[in-house]
N, C-alpha and C positions, 0 to 999 in steps of 0.2 A: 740439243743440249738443254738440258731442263735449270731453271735458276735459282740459287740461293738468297735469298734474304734476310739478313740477318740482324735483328736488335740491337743496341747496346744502350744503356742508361748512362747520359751526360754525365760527367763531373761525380762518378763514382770507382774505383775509392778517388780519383782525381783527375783534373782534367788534362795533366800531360798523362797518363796512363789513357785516358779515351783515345787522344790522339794515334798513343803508341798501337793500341790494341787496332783501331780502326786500320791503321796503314798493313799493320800484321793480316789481318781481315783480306784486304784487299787482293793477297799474295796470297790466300789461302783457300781462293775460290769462291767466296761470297763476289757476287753479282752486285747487287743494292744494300748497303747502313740503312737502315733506320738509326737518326739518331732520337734516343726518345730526351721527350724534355722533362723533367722532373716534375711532377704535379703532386698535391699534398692528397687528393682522392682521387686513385686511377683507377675510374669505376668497370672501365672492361680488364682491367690487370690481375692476374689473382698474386696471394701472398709474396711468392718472390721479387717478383716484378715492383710492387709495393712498397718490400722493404727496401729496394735501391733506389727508389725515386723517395724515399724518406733519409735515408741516409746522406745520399746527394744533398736535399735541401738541408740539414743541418750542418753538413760541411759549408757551407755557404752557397753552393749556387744560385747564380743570376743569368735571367736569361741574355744578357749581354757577353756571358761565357758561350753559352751555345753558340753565338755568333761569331764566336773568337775562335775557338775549336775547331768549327766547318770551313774557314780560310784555309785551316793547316790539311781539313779532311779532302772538303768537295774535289779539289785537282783530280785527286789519286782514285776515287771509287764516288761511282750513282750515288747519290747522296740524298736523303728525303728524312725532313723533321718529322716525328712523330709526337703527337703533344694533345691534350684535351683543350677545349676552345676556348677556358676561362683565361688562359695569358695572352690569348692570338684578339682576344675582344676588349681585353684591357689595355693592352700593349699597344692594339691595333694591326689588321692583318695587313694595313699595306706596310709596316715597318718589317713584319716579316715578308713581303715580299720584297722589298729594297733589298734585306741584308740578303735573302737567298740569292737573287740576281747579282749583288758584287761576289757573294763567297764562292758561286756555279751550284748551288744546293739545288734540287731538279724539281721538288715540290711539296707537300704536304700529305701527312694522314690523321686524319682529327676524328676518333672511334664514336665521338659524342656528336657531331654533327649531324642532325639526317637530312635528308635530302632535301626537303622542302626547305630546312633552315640556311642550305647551302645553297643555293643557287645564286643569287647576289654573289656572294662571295667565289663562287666557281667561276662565275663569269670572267670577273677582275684576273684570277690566279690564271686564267688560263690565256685573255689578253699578253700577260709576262711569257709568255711560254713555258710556265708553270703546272705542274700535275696537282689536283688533287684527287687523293683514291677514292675511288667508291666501294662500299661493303657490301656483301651478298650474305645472308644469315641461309641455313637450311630450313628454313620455316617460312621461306619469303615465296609465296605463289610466283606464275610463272608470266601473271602481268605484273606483278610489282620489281619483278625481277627487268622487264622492259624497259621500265621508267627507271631503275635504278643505274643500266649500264647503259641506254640510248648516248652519252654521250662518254663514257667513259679514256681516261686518258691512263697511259700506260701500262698497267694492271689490275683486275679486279682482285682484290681481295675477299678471297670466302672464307667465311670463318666455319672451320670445322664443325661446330657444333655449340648450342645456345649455352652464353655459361660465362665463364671470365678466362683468361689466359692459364694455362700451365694446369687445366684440371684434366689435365689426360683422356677426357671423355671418346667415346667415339661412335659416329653415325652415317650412313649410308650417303653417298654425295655425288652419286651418280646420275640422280633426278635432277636435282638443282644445275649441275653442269650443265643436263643437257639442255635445260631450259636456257642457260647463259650462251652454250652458242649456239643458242638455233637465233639468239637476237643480235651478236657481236662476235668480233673478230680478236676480240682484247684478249690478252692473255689472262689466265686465270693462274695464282698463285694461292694456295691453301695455306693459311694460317691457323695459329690453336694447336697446343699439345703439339706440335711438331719436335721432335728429337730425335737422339740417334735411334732409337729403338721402332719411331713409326714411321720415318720419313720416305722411308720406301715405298710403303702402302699408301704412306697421307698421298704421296706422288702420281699415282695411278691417274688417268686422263687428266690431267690439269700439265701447266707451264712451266711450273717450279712451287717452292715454299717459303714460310716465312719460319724464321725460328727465334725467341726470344727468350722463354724461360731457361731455355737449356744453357744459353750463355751466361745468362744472369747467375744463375747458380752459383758459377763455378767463380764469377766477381765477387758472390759472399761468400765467398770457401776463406774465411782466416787462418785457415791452415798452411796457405797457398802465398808464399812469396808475389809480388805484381808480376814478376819475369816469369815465375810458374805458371800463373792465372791468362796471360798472355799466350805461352806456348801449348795451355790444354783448350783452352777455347780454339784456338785456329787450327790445331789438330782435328778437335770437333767439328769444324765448320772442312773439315776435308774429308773425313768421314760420311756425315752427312750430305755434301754435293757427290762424293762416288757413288753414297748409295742411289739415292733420287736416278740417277743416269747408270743403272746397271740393270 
């Protein structure tokens, strides 16, 4: 059975609607939340993705809500913040890993971190029994690709193709795979442009997917009651895990 992973932006339109939708999520076949943390420049995100982590921060969020949210979330479904490293370095990552470990939140994915800049901090996260993910690009040779998953924890994330989220792109990734397991055993989960319309194919030799612009969308839909925006995203998220495992 191949996994779903799915996005959702904190605290947009609000944070009992994250809650609601997460628990919805959870019952609807998504595997692992991402919950992403609102940032004012989400340099790997493209436009959609963008406009919800800006909307969010002008309704006020704080990251003291994301920690309030993931009490009501981590019980129910894999739970893993999604965030770029300017709040986790301000904040300080061992506050976020205290509140993960009281909420059950299972680890981190920080797109701006690289590897050399992480390792101090992997170390620590991974003492808690904390993940954080590591990225595979399709441009990454197949020693850098060594050094990037030699110690990888729960899944690699490869990003479909050089670029920012939601740009639909698409590139061969059958290279890159095989370099990833001819060094690791970790599950590979393909992120980028994942929706209903590619996630079949994105699926092809890999573990599962991630999805995030597609949800997002449909949280900017104003046309869309929360009860509606609710019931078509987990629809979504049920579509998309059939297709992946058919």
């Amino acid at each position: 059975m191949k996994n779903l992973v799915a996005y959702i932006t904190t605290g947009y339109p609000d944070l009992d609607f994250t809650v609601d939708l997460a628990l919805s999520l959870a019952e609807s076949g998504v595997d692992t939340l991402e919950l992403g943390i609102p940032f004012s420049d989400p340099v790997a995100d493209g436009p959609v993705i963008e406009k919800a982590n800006l909307y969010s921060l002008q309704n006020g969020f704080k990251i003291r809500d994301l920690f309030t949210v993931s009490q009501q979330i981590a019980p129910h479904i894999d739970t893993l913040w999604m965030g770029y490293f300017n709040p986790f370095y301000h904040k300080g990552v061992d506050l976020f890993i205290d509140e993960a470990t009281k909420s059950g939140v299972n680890g981190f994915i920080i797109p701006d971190l690289p590897l050399e800049e992480a390792q101090p901090y992997k170390k620590i996260i991974k003492e808690h029994d904390l993940a954080l993910i590591d990225f595979v690009a399709p441009t990454d040779s197949a020693e850098r690709i060594r050094e990037l998953v030699s110690d990888a924890d729960k899944f690699i994330y490869l990003v479909a193709y050089a670029g920012i989220t939601g740009a639909g792109k698409s590139e061969s990734l059958e290279h890159v795979i095989e370099n990833i397991r001819a060094v690791t055993k970790t599950p590979i989960y393909v992120g980028f442009g994942v929706d209903e319309n590619t996630a079949q194919e994105k699926a092809k030799g890999v573990d599962g997917v991630i999805v995030g612009s597609a949800f997002v969308k449909v949280l900017l839909d104003d046309s869309l009651s929360n009860r509606k925006k609710i019931e078509k995203i987990s629809q979504l998220a049920k579509e998309i895990k059939e297709k992946i495992n058919s």
